[in-house]
C-alpha positions in Angstrom: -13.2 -37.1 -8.3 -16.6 -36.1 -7.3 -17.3 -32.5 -5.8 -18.6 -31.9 -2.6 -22.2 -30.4 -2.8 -21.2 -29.2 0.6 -18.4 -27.0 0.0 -20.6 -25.0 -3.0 -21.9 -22.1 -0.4 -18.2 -21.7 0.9 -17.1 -21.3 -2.9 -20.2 -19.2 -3.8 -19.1 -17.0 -1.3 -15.4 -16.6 -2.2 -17.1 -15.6 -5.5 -19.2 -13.2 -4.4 -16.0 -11.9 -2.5 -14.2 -11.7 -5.7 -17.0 -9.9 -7.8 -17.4 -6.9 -4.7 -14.2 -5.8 -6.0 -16.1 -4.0 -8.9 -17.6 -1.7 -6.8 -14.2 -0.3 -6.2 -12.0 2.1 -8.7 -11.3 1.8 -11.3 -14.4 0.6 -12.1 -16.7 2.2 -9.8 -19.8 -0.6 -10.5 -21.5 0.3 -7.0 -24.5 -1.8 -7.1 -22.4 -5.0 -7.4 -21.1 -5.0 -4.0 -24.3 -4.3 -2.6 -26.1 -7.5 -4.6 -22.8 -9.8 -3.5 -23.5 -8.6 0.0 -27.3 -9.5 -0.3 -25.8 -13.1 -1.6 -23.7 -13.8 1.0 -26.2 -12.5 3.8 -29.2 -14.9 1.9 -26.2 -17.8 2.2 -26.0 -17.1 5.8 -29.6 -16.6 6.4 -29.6 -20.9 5.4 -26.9 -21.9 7.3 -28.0 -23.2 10.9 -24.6 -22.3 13.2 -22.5 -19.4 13.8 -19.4 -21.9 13.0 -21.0 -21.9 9.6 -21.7 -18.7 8.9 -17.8 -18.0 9.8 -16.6 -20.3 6.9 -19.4 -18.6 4.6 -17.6 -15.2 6.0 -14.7 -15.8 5.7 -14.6 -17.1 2.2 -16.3 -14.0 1.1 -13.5 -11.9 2.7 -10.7 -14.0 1.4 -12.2 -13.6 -2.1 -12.6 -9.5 -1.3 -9.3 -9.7 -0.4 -7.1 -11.7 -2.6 -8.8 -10.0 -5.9 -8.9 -6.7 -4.2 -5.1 -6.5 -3.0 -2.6 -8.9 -4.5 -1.1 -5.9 -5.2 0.7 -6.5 -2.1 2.6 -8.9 -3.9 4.0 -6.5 -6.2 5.3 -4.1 -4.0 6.9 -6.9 -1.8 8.3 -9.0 -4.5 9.0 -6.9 -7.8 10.2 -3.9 -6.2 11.2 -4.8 -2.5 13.0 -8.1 -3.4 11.4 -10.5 -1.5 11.3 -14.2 -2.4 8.1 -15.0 -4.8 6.6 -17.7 -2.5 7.3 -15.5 0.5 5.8 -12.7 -1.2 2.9 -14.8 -1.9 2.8 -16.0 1.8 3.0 -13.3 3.3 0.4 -11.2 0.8 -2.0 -14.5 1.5 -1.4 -14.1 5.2 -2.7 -10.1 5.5 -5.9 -11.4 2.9 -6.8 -14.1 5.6 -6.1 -11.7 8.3 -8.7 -9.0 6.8 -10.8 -12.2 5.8 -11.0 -13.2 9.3 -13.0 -10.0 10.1 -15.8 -11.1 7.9 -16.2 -14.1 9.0 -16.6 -13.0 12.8 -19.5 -10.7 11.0 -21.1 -13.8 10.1 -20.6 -15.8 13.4 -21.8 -12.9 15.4 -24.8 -11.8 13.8 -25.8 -15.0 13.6 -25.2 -15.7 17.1 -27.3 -13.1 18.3 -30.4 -12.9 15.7 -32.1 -10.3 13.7 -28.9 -10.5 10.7 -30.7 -8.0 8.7 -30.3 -5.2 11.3 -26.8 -7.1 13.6 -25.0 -8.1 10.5 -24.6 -4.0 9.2 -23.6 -2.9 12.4 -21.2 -5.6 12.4 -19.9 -5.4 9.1 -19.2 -1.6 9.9 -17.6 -1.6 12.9 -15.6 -4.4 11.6 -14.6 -2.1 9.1 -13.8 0.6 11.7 -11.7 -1.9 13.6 -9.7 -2.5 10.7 -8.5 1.0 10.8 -6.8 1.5 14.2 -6.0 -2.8 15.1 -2.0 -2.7 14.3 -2.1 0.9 13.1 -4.6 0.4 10.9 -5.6 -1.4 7.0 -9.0 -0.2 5.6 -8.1 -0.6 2.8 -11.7 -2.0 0.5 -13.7 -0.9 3.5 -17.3 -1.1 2.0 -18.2 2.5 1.7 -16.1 3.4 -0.5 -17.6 1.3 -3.0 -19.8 3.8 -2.9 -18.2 6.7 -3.8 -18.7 9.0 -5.7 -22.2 7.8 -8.1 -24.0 6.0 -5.4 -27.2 7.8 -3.9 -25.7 6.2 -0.5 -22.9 8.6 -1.2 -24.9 11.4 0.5 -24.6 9.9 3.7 -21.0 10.3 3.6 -20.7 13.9 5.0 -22.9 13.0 8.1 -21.7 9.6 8.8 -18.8 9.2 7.1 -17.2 5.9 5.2 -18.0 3.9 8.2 -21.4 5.0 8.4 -21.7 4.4 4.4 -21.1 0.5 5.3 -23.4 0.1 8.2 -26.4 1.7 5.3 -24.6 -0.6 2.1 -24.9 -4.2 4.3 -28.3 -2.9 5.9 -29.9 -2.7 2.1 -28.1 -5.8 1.2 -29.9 -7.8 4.3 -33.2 -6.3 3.6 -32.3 -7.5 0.0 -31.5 -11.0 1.1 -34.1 -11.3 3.8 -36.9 -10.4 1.2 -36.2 -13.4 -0.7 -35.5 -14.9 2.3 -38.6 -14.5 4.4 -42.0 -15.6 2.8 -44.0 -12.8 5.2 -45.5 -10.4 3.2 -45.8 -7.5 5.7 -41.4 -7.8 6.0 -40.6 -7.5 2.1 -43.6 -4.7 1.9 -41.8 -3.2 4.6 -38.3 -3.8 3.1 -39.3 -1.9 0.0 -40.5 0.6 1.5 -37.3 1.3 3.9 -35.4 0.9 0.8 -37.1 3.3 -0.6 -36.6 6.0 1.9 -33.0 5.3 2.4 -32.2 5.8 -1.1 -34.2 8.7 -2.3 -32.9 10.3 1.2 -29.2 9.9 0.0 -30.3 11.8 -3.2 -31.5 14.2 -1.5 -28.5 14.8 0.7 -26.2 14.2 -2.0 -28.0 17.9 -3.3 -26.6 19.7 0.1 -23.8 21.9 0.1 -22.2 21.4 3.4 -19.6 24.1 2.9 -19.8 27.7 1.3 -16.9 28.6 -1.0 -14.1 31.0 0.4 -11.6 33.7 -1.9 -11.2 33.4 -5.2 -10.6 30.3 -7.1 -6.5 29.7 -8.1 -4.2 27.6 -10.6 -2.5 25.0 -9.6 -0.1 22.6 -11.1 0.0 19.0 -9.7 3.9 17.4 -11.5 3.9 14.0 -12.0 7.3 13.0 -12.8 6.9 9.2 -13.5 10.0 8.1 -11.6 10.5 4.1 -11.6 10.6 3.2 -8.2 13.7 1.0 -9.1 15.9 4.3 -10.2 14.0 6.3 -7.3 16.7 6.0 -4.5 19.5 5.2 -6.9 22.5 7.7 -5.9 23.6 7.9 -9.5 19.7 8.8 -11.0 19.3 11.3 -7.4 20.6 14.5 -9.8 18.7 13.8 -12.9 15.7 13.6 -10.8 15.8 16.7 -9.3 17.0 18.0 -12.7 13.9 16.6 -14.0 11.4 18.2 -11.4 13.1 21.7 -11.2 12.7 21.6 -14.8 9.1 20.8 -15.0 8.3 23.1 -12.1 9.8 26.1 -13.8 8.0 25.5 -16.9 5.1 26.1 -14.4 3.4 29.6 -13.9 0.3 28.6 -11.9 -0.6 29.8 -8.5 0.6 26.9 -6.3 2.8 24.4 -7.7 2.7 20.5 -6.1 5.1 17.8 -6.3 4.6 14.6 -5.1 6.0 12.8 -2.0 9.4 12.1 -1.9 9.7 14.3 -5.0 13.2 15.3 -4.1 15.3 11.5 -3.1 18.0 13.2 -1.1 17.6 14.3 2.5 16.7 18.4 2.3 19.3 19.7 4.1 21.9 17.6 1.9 20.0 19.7 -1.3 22.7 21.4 -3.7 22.8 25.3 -2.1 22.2 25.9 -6.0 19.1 23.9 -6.0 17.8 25.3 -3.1 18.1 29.1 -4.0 16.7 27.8 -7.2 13.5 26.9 -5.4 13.3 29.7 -2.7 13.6 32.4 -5.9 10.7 30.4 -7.8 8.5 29.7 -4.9 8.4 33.7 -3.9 6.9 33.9 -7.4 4.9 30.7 -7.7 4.3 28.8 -4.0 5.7 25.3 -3.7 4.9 22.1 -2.1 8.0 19.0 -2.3 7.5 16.0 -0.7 11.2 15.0 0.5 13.1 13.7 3.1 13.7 15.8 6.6 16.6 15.0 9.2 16.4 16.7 13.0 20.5 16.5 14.1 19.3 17.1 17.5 17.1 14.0 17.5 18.4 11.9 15.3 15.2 11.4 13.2 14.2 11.1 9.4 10.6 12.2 8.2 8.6 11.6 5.3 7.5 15.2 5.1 6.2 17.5 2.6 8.0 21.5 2.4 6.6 24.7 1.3 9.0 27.3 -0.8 7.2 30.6 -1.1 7.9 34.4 0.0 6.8 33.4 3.8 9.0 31.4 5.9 9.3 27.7 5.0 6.5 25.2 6.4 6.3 21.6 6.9 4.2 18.7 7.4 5.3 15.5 8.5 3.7 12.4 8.0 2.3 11.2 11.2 0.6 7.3 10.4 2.9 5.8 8.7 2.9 2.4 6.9 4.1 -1.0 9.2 7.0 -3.3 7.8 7.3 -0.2 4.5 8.3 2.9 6.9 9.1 2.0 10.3 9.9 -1.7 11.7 7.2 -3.0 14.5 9.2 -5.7 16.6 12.2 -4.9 15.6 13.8 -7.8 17.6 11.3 -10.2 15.9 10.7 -9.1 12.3 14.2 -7.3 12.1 15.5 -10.4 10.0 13.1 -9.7 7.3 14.3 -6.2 6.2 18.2 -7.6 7.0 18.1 -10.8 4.5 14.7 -10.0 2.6 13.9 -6.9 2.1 15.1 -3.9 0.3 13.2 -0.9 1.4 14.3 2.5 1.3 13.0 4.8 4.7 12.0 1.6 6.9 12.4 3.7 10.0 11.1 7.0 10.4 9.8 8.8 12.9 6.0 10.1 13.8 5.2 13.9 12.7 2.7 14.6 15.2 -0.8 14.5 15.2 -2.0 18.0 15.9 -0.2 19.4 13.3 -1.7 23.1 11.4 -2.4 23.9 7.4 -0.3 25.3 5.6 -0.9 29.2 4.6 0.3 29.1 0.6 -1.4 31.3 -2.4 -4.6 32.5 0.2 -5.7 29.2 1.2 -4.9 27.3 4.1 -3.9 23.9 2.8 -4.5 20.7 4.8 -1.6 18.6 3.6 -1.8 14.7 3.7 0.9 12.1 2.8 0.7 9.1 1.0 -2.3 6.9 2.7 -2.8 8.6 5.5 -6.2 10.1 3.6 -7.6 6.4 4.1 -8.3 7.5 7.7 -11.2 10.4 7.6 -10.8 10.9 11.4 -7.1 11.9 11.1 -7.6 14.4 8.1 -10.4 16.3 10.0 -7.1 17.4 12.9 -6.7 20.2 10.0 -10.5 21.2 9.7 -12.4 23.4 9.5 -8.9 25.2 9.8 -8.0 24.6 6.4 -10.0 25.5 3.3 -8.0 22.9 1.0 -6.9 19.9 1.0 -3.9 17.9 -0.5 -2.5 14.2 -0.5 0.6 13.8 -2.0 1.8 10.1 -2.7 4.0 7.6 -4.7 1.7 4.7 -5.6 5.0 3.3 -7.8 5.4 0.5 -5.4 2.2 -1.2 -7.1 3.0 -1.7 -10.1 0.0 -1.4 -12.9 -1.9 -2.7 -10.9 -5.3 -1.3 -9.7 -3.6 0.0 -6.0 -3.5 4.0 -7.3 -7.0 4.0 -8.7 -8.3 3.0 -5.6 -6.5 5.1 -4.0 -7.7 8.2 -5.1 -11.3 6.9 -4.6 -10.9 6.8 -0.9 -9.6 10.3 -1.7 -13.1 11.3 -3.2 -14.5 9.9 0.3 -12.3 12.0 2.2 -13.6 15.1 -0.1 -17.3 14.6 0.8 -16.9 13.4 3.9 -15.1 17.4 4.6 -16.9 19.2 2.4 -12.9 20.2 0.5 -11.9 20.3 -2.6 -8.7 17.9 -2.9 -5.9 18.1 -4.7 -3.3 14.8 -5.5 0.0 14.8 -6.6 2.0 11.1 -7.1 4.6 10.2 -8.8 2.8 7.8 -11.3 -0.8 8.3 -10.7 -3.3 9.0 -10.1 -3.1 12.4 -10.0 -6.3 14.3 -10.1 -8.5 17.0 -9.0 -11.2 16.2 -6.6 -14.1 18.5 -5.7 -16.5 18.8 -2.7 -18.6 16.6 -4.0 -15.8 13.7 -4.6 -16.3 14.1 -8.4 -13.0 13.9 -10.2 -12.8 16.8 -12.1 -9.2 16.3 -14.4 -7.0 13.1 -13.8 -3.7 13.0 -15.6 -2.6 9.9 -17.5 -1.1 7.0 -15.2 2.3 6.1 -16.0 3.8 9.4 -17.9 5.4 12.3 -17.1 2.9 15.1 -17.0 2.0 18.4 -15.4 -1.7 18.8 -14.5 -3.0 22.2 -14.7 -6.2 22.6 -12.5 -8.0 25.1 -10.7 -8.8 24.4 -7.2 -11.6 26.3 -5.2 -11.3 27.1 -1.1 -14.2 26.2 1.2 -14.9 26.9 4.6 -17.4 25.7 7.0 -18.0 22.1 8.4 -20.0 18.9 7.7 -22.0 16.8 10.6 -18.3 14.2 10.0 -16.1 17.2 10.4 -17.5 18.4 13.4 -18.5 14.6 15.2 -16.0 12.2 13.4 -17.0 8.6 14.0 -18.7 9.2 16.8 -22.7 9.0 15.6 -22.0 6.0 14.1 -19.9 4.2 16.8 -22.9 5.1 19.6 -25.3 3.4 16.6 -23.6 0.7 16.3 -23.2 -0.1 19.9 -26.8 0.7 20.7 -28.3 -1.7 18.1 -26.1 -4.3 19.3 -27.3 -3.9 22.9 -30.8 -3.7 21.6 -30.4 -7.0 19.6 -29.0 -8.6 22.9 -32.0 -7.7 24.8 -35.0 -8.6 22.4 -33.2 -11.6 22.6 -33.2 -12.1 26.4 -36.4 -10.8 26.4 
């Protein structure tokens, strides 16, 4: 059987979707996204129809996708029980959905002209879109692939990730367009604008947005390692905790952090022996646990993480929280798949609040974050420039060894120069690090062992351009090049 000649662009693209992925943790090869992008953008640049440039999108995104997060599959299959070809189904079904988003990049902005400056702005908000549509997945949004090593990592604190992949497509279409276009005045200019933009981002990667605050203090982050199949098991719930009181204890820094759901029993079912045991530790050496809280009046479980120290007790509560893995959407219509399915432990919590404050714990005031919620930069700045640190803690064991927690913890570098914050993580398998203002990683403990990771974590005060504007900047852009595309174009 003979190959189609005309289905080689669609496949090139899928490629190029595939090889993106190397921008990305763990491997952090930022230039490769960037030259895929400039492929697929000198693909669409030949094709003649928006119809086509939507199949040349799409592929692309379906490649990003599929390579990007099949660990999806993992979490719903190896450790959730699911089916295998359901699993795969399903895991195909949210790759095409994100795909789809791609390819409506490349229908627009070839619909209304001028791709080298329409197709950024569309890519971004695209991006943008992806974080609030159904809660919200932006997850490989293009930014990060720039984070932390890129020169177009400067621009995060101003613009933020969004921002970042408005400027990443924008040198990718001047890219494309210079082999594209034979005028000589265009790729003279192109060079030129490249030029700027980049040496600009060095320059801004040199500004320090925020001025340290207090002294420097220790801190422990405990990794315990717990297989997510034992996790919830009743008759592993005692050695657990046995296993984290132990390696807290062993623990003399200045704040101590556990990871989410450190502690798999609700907290007011904790052993009174337990408890005193970490309300007589924590007045020496400050405590965060990620557990599990119950409110008898309302009925209502949270995913929330718990201080222990010589002050009353604090709490956050997780406030996004993750569709189909902690609460049910449609519970009439996908209620089935968690009844015959699915096995997944805390598939219906309840909402923390979005306006909640930082914790006040060994000096600092500690901007705590659960699980993914630091994938959204415009939900951790609630807690700035209130809070002088800042802290995810997470349990990335439903992926496996896969590549989920590594990229994980480099949206977590954008959210620490985005803010200007040193970060802190604590997870139960990895990655557990130490992140400073600048998004470098400063220690990161060993994925897939039980460890303590002693760091010293620094408070800063203060606001960057993203802390004090969010998104907005970049949506007004965005909106006001579209709207000056559509009128050269009527013109």
């Amino acid at each position: 059987m003979i190959f189609n000649k005309k289905y080689l662009p669609a496949l090139l693209a899928l490629l190029l979707g595939a090889a993106s992925v190397l921008g990305f943790a763990p491997y952090y090869l930022f230039p490769i996204p960037m030259l895929a992008i400039a492929g697929l953008c000198y693909l669409w640049a030949q094709t003649r129809t928006p119809q086509a440039a939507w199949i040349l999108g799409f592929s692309y995104g379906l490649g990003l996708y599929c390579v990007g997060i099949y660990w999806i599959y993992i979490s719903l299959h190896d450790f959730g029980g699911m089916p295998w070809w359901f699993a795969s189904f399903c895991t195909l079904c949210l790759c095409a959905f994100m795909a789809l988003f791609v390819g409506c990049v490349g229908y627009f902005s070839k619909k209304l002209g001028w791709m080298w400056l329409s197709a950024p702005v569309l890519w971004g908000l695209s991006d943008w879109i992806r974080s609030w549509i159904f809660t919200g997945f932006p997850w490989l949004t293009m930014g990060y692939s720039q984070v932390p090593h890129s020169p177009l990592a400067g621009y995060m604190p101003l613009v933020g990730v969004y921002g970042a992949s408005v400027i990443t497509v924008f040198l990718a279409g001047l890219i494309a367009h210079w082999f594209a276009k034979p005028s000589l005045i265009f790729k003279r200019n192109s060079i030129a604008a490249m030029v700027f933009i980049v040496m600009l981002g060095h320059v801004l990667k040199m500004v320090e947005w925020t001025t340290p605050i207090g002294k420097p203090i220790s801190v422990a982050l405990v990794q315990g390692n717990i297989s997510q199949l034992d996790k919830w098991s009743p008759e592993k719930a005692q050695s657990t905790i046995a296993q984290y009181l132990s390696m807290l204890q062993a623990s003399k820094a200045n704040l101590i952090i556990l990871p989410e759901t450190a502690l798999p029993v609700i907290s007011s079912q904790l052993n009174a022996s337990v408890k005193n045991a970490l309300i007589e530790y924590g007045k020496q050496h400050p405590l965060i646990i990620g557990t599990v809280e119950y409110n008898e009046d309302t009925s209502e479980y949270f995913n929330s993480a718990i201080s222990f120290s010589d002050a009353p007790n604090q709490a956050y509560k997780k406030n996004h929280l993750v569709p189909f893995g902690e609460f049910i959407p449609l519970k009439q219509v996908f209620g089935w798949i968690y009844r015959d399915w699915l096995n997944m432990p805390l598939s219906d919590l309840s909402r923390g609040g979005a306006q909640q404050q930082p914790m006040r714990l060994a000096g600092q005031k500690i901007g705590v974050n659960i699980c993914y919620e630091d994938v959204f930069g415009e939900e951790i700045i609630r807690q700035l420039p209130a809070a002088t640190l800042l802290v995810n803690i997470s349990n990335d064991a439903w992926y496996g060894l896969s590549y989920a927690a590594d990229q994980h913890m480099q949206f977590s570098q954008a959210r620490a120069l985005e803010t200007g914050r040193h970060l802190l993580r604590a997870t139960n398998t990895g990655a557990t690090a130490s992140i400073n203002q600048h998004g470098d990683v400063l220690a990161h403990a060993p994925h897939d062992v039980q460890t303590t990771l002693n760091v010293t974590a620094q408070g800063y005060t203060g606001s960057t351009p993203y802390v004090r504007w969010s998104n907005w900047p970049f949506i007004v852009f965005c909106f006001g090049v579209i709207a000056f595309v559509i009128r050269r174009k009527t013109l």
